[in-house]
N, C-alpha and C positions, 0 to 999 in steps of 0.2 A: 548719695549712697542709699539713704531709703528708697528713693524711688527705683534706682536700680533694683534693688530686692523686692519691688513690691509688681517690679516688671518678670524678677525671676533671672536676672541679670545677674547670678550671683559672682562671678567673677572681677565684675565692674563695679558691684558695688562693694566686692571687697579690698578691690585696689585702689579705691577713693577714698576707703574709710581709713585705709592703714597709713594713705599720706597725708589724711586728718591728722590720726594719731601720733605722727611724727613733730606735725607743728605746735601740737599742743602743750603746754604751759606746765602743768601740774595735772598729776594723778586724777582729781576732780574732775577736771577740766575733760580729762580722756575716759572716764568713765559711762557717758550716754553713750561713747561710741562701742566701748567693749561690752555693751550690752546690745548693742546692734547687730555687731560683728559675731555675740552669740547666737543670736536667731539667725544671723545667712549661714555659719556654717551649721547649725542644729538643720536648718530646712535644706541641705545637701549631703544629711547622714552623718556627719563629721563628729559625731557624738563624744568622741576620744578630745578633740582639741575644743571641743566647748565645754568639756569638764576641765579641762587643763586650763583655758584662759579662765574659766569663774575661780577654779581652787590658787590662782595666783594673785588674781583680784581680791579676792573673800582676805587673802591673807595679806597681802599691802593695809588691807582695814582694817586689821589686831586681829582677825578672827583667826580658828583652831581649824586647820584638815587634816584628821589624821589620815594615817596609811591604809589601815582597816580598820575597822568595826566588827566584832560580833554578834551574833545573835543575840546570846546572855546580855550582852553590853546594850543593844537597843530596846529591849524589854526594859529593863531597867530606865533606861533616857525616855523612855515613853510612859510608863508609872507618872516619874518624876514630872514630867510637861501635862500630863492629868490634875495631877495634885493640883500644881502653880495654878493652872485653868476654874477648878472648882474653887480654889481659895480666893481669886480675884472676883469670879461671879460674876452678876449686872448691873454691876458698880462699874467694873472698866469696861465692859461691851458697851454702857450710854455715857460715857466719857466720850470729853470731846478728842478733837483729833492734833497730836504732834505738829510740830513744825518743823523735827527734828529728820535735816534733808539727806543722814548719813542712815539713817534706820534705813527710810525708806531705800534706799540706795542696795541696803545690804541686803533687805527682804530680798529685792528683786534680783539679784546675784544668787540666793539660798535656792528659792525660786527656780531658775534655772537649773543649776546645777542638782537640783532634786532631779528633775527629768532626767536629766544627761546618764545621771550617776544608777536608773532603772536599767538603761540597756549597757552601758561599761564596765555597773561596779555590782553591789550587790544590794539584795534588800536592805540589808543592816546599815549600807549607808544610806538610801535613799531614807527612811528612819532617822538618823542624827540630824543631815541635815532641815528634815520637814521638823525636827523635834528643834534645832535651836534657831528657825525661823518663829518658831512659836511662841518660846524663851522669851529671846528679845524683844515680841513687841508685846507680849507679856507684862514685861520687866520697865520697857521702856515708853508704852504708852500706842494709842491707836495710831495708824497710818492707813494712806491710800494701798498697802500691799499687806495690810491685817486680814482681808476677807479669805486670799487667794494662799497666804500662810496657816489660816486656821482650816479650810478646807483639803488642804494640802496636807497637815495632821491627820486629818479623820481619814484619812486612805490608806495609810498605812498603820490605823489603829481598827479598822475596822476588819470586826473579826463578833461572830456568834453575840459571845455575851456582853460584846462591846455596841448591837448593830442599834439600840435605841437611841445611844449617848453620843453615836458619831454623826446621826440623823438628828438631833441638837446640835450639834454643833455645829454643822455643815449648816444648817438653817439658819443658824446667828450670822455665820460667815454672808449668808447669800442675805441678809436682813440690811450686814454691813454694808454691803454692794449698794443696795437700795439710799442709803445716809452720803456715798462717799461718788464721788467721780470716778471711778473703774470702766468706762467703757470699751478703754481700748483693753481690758482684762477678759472681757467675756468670753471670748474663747476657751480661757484654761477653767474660768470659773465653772461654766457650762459644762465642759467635759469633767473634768473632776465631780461636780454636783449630780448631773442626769444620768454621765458615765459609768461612772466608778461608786454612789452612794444612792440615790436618788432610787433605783430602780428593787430595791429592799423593800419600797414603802409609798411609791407611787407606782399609777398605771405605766405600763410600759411605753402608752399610746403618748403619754403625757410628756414625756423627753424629745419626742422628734422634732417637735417645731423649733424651741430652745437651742436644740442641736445642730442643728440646721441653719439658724442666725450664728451658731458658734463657729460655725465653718463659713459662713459669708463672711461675718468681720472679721473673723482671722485673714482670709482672702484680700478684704480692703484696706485693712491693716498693715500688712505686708509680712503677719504672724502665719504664715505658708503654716509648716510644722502642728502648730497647735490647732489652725484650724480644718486642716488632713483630719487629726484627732477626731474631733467636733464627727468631720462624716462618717469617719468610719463606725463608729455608735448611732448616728439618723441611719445609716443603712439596716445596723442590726437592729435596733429597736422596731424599726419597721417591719422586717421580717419576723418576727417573736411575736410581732402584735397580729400578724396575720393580715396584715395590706395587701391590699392585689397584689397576685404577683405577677401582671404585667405592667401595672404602673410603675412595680419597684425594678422592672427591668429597664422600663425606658427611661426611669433616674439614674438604675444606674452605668446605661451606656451615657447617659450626659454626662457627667460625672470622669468615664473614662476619656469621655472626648476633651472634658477640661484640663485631664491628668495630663495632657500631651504641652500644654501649655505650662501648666504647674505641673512640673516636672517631681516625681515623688516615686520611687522605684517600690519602698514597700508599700504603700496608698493604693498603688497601681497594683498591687499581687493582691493585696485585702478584695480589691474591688474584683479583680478576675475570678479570684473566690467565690465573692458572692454572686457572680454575676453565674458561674456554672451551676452554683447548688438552685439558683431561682429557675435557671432552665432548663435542667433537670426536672425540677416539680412542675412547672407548666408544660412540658410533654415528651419529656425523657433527652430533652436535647437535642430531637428530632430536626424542627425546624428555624429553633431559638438561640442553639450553640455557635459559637465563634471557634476560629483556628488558635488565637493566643489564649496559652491557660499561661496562671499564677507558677509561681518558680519560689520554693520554698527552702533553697538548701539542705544540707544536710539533719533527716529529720530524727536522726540518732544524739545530735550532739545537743548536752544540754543549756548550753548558752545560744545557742538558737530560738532566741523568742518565738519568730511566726510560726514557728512549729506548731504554736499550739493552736492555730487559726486553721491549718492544715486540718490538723485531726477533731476537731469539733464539725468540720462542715465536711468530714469524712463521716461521720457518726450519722449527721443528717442525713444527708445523702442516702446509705446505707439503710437506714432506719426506712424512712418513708419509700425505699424504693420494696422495702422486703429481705433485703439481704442479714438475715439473721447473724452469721458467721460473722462475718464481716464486721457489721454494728460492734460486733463484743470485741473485738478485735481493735479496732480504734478506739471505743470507748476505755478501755483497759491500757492502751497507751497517753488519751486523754488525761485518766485517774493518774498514772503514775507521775505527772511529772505535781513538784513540790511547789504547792500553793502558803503562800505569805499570808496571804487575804484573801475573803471569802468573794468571789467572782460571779457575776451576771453569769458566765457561760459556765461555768462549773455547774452551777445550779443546774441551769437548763440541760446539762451533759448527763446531771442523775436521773432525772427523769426519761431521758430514750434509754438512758441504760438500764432503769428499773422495767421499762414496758419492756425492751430486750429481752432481759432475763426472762420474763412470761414464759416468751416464745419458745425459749429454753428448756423450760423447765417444764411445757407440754408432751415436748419430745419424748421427757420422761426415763434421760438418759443418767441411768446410779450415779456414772463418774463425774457428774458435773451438778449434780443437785444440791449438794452443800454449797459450792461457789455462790451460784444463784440465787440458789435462796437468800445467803448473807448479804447478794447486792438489791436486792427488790426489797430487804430488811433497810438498809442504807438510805436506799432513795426513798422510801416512804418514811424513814426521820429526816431524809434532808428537806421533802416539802412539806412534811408537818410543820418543822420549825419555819421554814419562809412564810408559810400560810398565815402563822400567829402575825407576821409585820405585814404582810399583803395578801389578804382576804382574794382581793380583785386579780393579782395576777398568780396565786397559786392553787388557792382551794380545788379551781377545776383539775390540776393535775394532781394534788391527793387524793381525791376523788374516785380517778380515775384510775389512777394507780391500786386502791385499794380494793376499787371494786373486782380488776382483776386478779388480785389475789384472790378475794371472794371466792372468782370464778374457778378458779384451783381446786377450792377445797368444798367445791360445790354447796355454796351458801348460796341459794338462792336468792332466797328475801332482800338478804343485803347486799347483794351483789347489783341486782336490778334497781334495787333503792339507791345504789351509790351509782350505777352507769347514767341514774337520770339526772341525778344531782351535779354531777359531771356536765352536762349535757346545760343544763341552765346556767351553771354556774359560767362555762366558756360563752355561750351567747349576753348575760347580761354585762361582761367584761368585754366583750367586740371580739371573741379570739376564734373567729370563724372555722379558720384551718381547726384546732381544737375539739369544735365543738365536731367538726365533719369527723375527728379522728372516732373521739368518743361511739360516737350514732355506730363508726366500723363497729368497734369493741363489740357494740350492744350488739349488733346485726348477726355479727361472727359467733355472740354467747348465744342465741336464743337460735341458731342455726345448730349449733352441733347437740341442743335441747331438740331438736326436729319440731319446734315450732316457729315453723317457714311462715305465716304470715305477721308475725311480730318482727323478723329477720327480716322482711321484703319491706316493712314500713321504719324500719331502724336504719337499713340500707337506701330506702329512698330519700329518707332523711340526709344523710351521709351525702349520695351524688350532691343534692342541690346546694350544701355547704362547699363542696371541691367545685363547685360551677362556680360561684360565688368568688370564692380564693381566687380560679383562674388557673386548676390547677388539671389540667386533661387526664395528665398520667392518674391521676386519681380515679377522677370520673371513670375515666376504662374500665380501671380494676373492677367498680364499684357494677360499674354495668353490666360486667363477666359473672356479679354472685348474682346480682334483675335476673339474667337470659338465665 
């Protein structure tokens, strides 16, 4: 049956495992296979019946599912998994390891069924469950699924004034990894660490490799699912870090041409996503676009996750192509939808929408100057506060940000103080796209100044950054203010 699944055989390998499960002896005895039987139907979407078989397994073992959870109620469960955490200290993190073969059993049940329970049930459950994986090996002592439960915590703890503590913790977790045999874990370790925590407080550039072994051993593993995961974060990471973007197109049409084998319907819409916004910016899609685009269902309803992968590479898009309207527009459906934890792409979404708003507010139209104002207010605290944990991947965009406000309110001194400061700060980070936007900014402030040959050298600056990138549509534009 694994090899079936690890072929993508999921049928065959689920009708082999279930006439396992029929011969077997005791509950015990059938438990490696209902955990098998979770990963092939978790890697064919089936999300409904892999929470269903962990919440029936979880409770054959004593343990609690309740129906729902609250909000009030997971705040509280999560205090409490804090507390227990700080009181045991590093005394239990350099404790040796369990041998207790129901712990580990259950971790990797909780484990799962956290995942399942993000796209079925709600945050508040995914919280209980990450909160009494944490409990028990708390309570009960280290095992080989301690790493992947304590990192599992900090995801749904990780929030503003929590982002130091869960950047500890997640460190301990991945320390664990290091002491313990978790190989065939990398997957979730990686995506949860570089994915979801990691990117607070390291280079961006710094996840992709990681990420990228997290989707190969997931691949060889037969962990399909988890290692999708893995790339769908190597793609964005790469993209944010400003990577070619013709390399990151010719990853990721390979990538599509794997998808055909590992079959993954939403992998395959992530990937068509990013594969138009990349070509898009290398030359409007002119000669780089493809006939299949991504299919995002109903982008009204709010239990449609991908929704929100729609409208962030809607904003992109929008933003770097010029379309001011537009940008605020996606962005503003971006914002609305209700954030748990504080997100990679959230972030990234205040910053096009605070340079947005600029644009806005040049117009200089009464009825919308309050709005604007409040969101270039916004995004200049939301990358103040990321700056304080990652110098390297945010300063240049406070910077940047600020300096255009500057340029609003015609501060000169600091306006040009802060567009150069911008301008270093993205080059000695690698964020070339960045640094080429910046150079615009300056080129575009010292133009409507009518000093055209500060404009002409802030703009030449600018093309040879979008040459660089890979990015034509740019270059043009940039060529049209030269001529």
């Amino acid at each position: 049956s694994s090899a079936a699944n690890s072929c993508c055989q999921y049928d065959e390998a689920e009708q082999i495992l279930r006439r396992g499960l029929a011969n077997a002896r005791s509950l015990y005895d059938q438990l490696p296979s209902y955990l098998l039987l979770s990963q092939i139907l978790q890697a064919q979407g089936k999300v409904k019946d892999v929470y269903d078989t962990c919440s029936a397994i979880l409770t054959e073992l004593g343990e609690s599912i309740p129906e729902c959870f609250t909000l009030s109620e997971s705040s509280v469960m999560l205090v409490e998994t804090l507390k227990m955490y700080e009181e045991v200290g590093d005394k239990w993190l350099e404790g040796e390891k369990t041998d207790d073969k129901t712990l580990q059993t259950t971790l990797q049940f909780y484990n799962v069924i956290a995942l399942a329970s993000y796209f079925c049930k709600s945050y508040s459950m995914v919280a209980y469950f990450t909160c009494k994986a944490m409990q028990l090996s708390l309570q009960r002592g280290l095992c080989d699924h301690t790493p992947l439960a304590l990192i599992q915590f900090t995801t749904v703890l990780n929030k503003d004034e929590n982002a130091m503590l869960c950047y500890r913790i997640a460190k301990d977790a991945m320390s664990l990894r290091e002491r313990f045999d978790v190989a065939a874990q990398i997957p979730e370790l990686y995506f949860n660490f570089y994915g979801r925590i990691a990117w607070r407080f390291e280079p961006f550039q710094a996840g992709i490799e990681p990420l990228r072994q997290g989707f190969e051993v997931g691949l060889s593993s037969g962990n399909k699912d988890m290692g999708l995961h893995c790339l769908i974060h190597t793609v964005k990471n790469a993209l944010f870090s400003g990577a070619s973007l013709k390399s990151t197109l010719k990853e990721i049409d390979y990538y599509l041409h794997l998808l055909k084998t590992y079959k993954s319907e939403v992998t395959n819409n992530f990937m068509l996503n990013f594969r138009e916004t990349v070509s898009l910016l290398i030359d409007n899609g002119e000669a780089t676009s493809i006939p299949e685009k991504a299919v995002f269902g109903d982008l009204n309803d709010p239990g449609n996750k991908p929704r929100e992968a729609f409208f962030h590479h809607a904003v992109i898009r929008a933003y770097w192509s010029g379309y001011t309207e537009r940008c605020y527009y996606y962005s503003e459906k971006y914002m609305s939808i209700s954030w748990q934890e504080v997100r990679f792409m959230k972030v990234q979404m205040e910053f096009y929408h605070g340079l947005n708003s600029i644009e806005k507010l040049r117009v200089r139209n009464k009825k919308h100057v309050k709005k604007n104002t409040e969101v270039l207010r916004n995004s200049i605290s939301v990358m103040r506060n990321a700056a304080i944990h990652s110098d390297w991947n945010y300063a240049n965009k406070l910077c940047l940000l600020v300096a255009e406000q500057q340029s609003l309110s015609c501060d000169h001194l600091n306006a040009i103080k802060l567009y150069d400061a911008s301008i270093k700060s993205a080059r000695k980070s690698g964020f070339i796209h960045e640094q080429g936007l910046a150079c615009e900014k300056a080129g575009f402030y010292y133009k409507r100044y009518g000093a055209v040959h500060k404009a002409l050298d802030y703009f030449k600056q600018a093309r040879e950054c979008y040459e660089e990138w890979g990015s034509s549509m740019k270059v043009d534009f940039i060529q049209n203010e030269l001529n």
